[in-house]
C-alpha positions in Angstrom: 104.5 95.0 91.7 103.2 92.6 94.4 101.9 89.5 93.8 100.0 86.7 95.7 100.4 83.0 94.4 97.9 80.4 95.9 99.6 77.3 95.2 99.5 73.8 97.2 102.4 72.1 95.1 105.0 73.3 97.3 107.8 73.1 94.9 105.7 74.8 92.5 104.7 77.4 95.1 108.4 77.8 95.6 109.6 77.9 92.1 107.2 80.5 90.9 107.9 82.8 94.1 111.7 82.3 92.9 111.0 83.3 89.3 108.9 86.3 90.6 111.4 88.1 93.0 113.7 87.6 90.3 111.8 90.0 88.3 112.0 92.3 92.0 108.3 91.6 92.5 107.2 91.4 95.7 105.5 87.9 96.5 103.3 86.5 99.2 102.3 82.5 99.0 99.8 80.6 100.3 99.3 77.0 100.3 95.4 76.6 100.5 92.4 78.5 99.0 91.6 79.4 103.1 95.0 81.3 103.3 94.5 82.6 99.7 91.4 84.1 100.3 92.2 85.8 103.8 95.3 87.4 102.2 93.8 88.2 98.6 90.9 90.3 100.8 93.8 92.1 103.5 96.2 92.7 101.2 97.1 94.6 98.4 97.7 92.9 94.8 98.4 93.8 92.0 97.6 90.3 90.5 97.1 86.9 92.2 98.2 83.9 90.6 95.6 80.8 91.6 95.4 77.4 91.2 92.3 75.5 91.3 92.8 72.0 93.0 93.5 73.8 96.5 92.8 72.5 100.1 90.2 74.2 101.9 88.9 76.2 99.4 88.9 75.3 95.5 90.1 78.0 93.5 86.6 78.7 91.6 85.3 79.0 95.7 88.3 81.4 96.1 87.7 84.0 93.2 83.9 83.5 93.3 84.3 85.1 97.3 86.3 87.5 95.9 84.2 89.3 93.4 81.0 88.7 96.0 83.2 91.2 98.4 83.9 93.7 95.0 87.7 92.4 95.1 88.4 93.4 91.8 92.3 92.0 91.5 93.0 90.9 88.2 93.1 86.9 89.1 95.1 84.2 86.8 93.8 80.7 87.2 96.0 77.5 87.4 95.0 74.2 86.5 96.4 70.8 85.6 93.4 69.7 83.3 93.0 70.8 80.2 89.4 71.3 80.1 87.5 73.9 78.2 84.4 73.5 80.7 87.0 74.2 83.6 88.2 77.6 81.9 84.8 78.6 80.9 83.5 78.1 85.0 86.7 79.8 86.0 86.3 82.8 84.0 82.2 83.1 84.7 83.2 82.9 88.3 85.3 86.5 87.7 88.7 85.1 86.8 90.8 87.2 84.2 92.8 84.4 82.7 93.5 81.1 82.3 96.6 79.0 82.4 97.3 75.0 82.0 100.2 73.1 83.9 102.8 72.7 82.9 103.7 76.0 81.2 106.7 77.7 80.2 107.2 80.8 82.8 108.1 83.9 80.7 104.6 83.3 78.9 103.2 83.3 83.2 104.9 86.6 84.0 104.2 87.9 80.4 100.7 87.2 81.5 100.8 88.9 84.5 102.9 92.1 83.4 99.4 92.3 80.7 97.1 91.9 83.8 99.1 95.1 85.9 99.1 96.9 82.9 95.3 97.0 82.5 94.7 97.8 86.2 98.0 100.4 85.5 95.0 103.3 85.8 93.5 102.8 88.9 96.3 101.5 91.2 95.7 103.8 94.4 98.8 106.2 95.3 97.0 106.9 98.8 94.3 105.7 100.9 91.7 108.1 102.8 89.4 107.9 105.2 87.3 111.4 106.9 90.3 114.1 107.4 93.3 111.2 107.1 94.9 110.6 104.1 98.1 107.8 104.0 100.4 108.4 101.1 101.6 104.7 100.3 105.0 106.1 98.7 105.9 107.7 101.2 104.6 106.1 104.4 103.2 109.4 105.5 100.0 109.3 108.0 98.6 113.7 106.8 95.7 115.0 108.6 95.2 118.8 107.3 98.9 120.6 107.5 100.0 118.2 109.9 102.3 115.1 108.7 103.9 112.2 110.3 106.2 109.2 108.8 105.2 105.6 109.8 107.8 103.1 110.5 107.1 100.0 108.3 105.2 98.0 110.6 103.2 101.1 111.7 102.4 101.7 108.0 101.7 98.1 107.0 99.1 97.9 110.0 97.3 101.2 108.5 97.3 100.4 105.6 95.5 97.3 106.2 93.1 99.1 108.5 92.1 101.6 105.9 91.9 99.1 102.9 89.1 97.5 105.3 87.4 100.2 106.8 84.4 98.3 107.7 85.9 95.2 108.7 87.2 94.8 112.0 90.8 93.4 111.0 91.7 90.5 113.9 95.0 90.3 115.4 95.8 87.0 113.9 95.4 88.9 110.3 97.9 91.6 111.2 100.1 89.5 113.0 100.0 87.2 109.5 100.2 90.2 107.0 103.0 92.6 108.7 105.0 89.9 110.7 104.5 86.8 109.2 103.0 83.3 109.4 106.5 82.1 110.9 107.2 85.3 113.5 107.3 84.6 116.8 104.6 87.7 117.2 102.1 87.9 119.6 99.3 89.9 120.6 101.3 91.9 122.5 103.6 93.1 119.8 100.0 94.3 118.1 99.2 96.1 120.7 102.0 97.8 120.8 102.1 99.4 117.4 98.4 99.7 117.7 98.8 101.8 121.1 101.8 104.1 118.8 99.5 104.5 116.1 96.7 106.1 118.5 99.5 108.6 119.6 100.0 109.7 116.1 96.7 110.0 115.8 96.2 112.2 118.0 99.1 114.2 117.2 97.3 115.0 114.0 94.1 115.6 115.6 92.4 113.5 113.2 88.7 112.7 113.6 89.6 108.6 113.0 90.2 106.4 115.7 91.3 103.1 115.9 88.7 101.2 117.9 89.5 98.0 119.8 86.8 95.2 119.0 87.3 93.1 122.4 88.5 89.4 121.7 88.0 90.2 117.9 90.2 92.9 116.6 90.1 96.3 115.5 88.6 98.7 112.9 88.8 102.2 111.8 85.8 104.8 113.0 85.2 108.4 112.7 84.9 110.2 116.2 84.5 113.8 117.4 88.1 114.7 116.5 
């Protein structure tokens, strides 16, 4: 399961990513509702874990952006007030649940196992797009009878490219989401797996392209194969 807490209490942040791995989730953390929100619409969750006093962003700003882009991550709300009017705004804004500080953390992660479970039916096993198909068990780019493995980096930058197919996904994003925030990455190193993934593609003769976006980033299109 992978799991994005958006948590500004660092020690909190900290703690809860701890407890989390523990369970062998995998965890991303973000420290202000700016960060949250980039990585709850690039990446992949199965729930995210939010609190609402956040820098940047508040968390009722956060969740309310999310459902407005049809995000539909099942999304448990922090907060340090115990204030019925704060858990009724949270859940009209499109939270899922609703959790006061402090709390004890088996009830958090029996909480969360409850959320998965109910999106348990529609958690993707691949991701398509025209003629390509990427199977995210087994990092396999297919394009009719033709298959190719991705290495991890390769198949984290696809993915992200065909969960956003008509975003242009910036370099700062993928640089963030497949090397992380403290990698000494650069552009180049983007380039790079973006110039191996065009190879592939064209090994499978897939109609989908990788188009560079100049001084912005890249996104997916459809050409004449």
């Amino acid at each position: 399961m992978k799991i994005l807490v958006v948590e500004d209490e660092l020690r909190l942040a900290e703690a809860l990513s701890q407890i989390m791995q523990e369970q062998k989730y995998q965890v991303d953390v973000a420290n202000d509702g700016n960060d949250g929100l980039d990585y709850a619409l690039y990446g992949d969750y199965d729930v995210i874990v939010l609190d609402v006093m956040l820098p940047g962003k508040d968390g009722f700003e956060v969740v309310r952006a999310l459902r407005a882009a049809k995000v539909q991550t099942p999304v448990i709300m922090l907060t340090a007030r115990d204030d019925v009017r704060d858990k009724i705004r949270g859940l009209d804004k499109g939270a899922d649940d609703y959790m006061t500080k402090p709390f004890v953390p088996e009830e958090l992660l029996a909480r969360i196992r409850a959320l998965s479970r109910r999106q348990g039916e529609v958690l993707l096993e691949e991701i398509s797009m025209e003629d390509l198909t990427l199977s995210l068990s087994t990092n396999d780019l297919l394009c009719g009878a033709k298959s190719i493995h991705l290495a991890f980096k390769e198949f984290e930058i696809m993915k992200i490219l065909l969960s956003n197919q008509k975003t242009i996904v910036s370099k700062e994003m993928l640089i963030s989401k497949v090397w992380g925030d403290d990698s000494d990455a650069e552009d180049n190193n983007v380039e790079a797996y973006i110039s191996f993934l065009r190879k592939k593609l064209s090994f499978l003769g897939s109609r989908v392209q990788i188009s560079t976006i100049r001084k912005v980033g890249y996104r997916l299109e459809s050409g004449n194969g």
